[in-house]
C-alpha positions in Angstrom: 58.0 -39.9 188.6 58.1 -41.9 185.0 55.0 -41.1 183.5 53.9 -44.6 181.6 51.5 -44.7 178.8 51.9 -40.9 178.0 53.0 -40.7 174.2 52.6 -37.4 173.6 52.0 -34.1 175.7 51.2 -31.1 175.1 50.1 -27.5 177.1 46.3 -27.7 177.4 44.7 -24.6 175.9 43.0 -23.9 178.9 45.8 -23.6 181.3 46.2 -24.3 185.4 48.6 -23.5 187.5 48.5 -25.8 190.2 49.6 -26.0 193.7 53.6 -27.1 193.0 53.3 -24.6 190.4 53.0 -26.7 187.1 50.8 -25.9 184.1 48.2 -28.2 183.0 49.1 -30.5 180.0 47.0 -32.6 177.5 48.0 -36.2 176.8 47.8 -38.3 174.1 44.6 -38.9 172.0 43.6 -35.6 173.7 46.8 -33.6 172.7 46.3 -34.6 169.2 42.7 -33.5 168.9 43.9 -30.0 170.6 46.6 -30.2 167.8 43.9 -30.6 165.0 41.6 -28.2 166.3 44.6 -25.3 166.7 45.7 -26.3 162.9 42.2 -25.6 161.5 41.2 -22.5 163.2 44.9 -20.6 163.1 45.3 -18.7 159.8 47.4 -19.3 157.7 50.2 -16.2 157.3 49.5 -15.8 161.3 52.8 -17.0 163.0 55.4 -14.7 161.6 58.1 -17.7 162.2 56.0 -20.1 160.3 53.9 -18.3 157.7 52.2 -21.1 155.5 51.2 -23.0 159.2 47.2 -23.5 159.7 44.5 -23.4 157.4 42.7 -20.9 154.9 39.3 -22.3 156.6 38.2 -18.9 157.4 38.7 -17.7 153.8 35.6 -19.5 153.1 33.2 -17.4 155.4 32.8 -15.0 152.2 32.6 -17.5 149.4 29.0 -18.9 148.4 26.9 -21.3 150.5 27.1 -24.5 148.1 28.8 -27.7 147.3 31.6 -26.6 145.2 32.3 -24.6 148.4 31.9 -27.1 150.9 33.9 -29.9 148.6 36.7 -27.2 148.8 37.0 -26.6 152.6 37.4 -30.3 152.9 40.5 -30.6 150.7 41.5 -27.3 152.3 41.1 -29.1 155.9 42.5 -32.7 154.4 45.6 -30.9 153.2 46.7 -28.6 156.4 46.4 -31.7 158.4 48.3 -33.9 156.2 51.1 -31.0 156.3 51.3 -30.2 159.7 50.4 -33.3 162.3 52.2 -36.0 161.6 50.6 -38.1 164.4 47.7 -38.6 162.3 46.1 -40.1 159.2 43.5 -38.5 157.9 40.7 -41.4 156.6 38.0 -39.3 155.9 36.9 -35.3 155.6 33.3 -35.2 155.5 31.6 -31.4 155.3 28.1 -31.4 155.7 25.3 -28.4 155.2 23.2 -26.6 157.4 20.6 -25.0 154.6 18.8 -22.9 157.7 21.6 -21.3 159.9 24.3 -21.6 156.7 26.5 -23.5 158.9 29.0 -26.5 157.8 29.4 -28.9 160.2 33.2 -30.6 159.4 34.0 -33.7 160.5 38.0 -35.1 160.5 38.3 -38.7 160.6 41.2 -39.7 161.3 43.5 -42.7 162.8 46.6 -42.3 164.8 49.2 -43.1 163.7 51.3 -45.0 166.9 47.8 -47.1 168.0 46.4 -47.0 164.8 43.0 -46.3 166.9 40.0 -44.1 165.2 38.7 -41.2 166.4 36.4 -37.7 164.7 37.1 -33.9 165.2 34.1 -32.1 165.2 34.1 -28.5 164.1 32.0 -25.7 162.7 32.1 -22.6 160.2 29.0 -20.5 160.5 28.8 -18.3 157.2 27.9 -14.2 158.0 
């Protein structure tokens, strides 16, 4: 069976077996937002085979709740992605701020890079 239309594929994060035994799989616009997502939120110096992969996002859980911070996690976020998915272009890194739960809210605009089309990662870092 040619599968037509499928770009890219990746295994979902929430895997299923099913009945003739294959594991689920993610597929184009979806893989890449999976890919994003698993970028920002792996540590950097995590994967012994590829110690500078993912992002330092988490180092900013203990740094103060301002704008210097918040300008900071989105060059952080801008540059991991830049690095390490080269499916995308990132247009935009916008970090927003919760004053009363201390939360940014992150959003990753970006535009692939095959279709060209736009799409937004939403993610969040809730400070301690």
């Amino acid at each position: 069976m040619v599968k037509k239309d499928i770009y890219y594929e990746d295994l979902s994060l929430n895997p299923i077996i099913n009945s003739e035994g294959n594991i689920s799989t993610v597929t184009n616009e979806k893989s890449v937002k999976q890919s994003l997502y698993m970028i920002i939120n792996v540590a950097r110096g995590s994967r012994i085979f590829l110690p500078d992969y993912g992002c330092r996002i988490k180092g900013f859980l203990f740094e103060p709740f301002d704008e210097t911070t918040a300008k900071q996690l989105g060059i952080e976020i801008e540059e991991t992605l830049k690095n390490y998915e080269p499916r995308v272009e990132i247009v935009n890194v916008n970090v927003d701020m919760d004053w009363k739960t201390t939360i940014y809210n992150i959003q990753v605009v970006y535009r692939l890079t095959n279709t060209q089309k736009l799409d937004t990662l939403s993610v969040k870092l809730d400070k301690l």
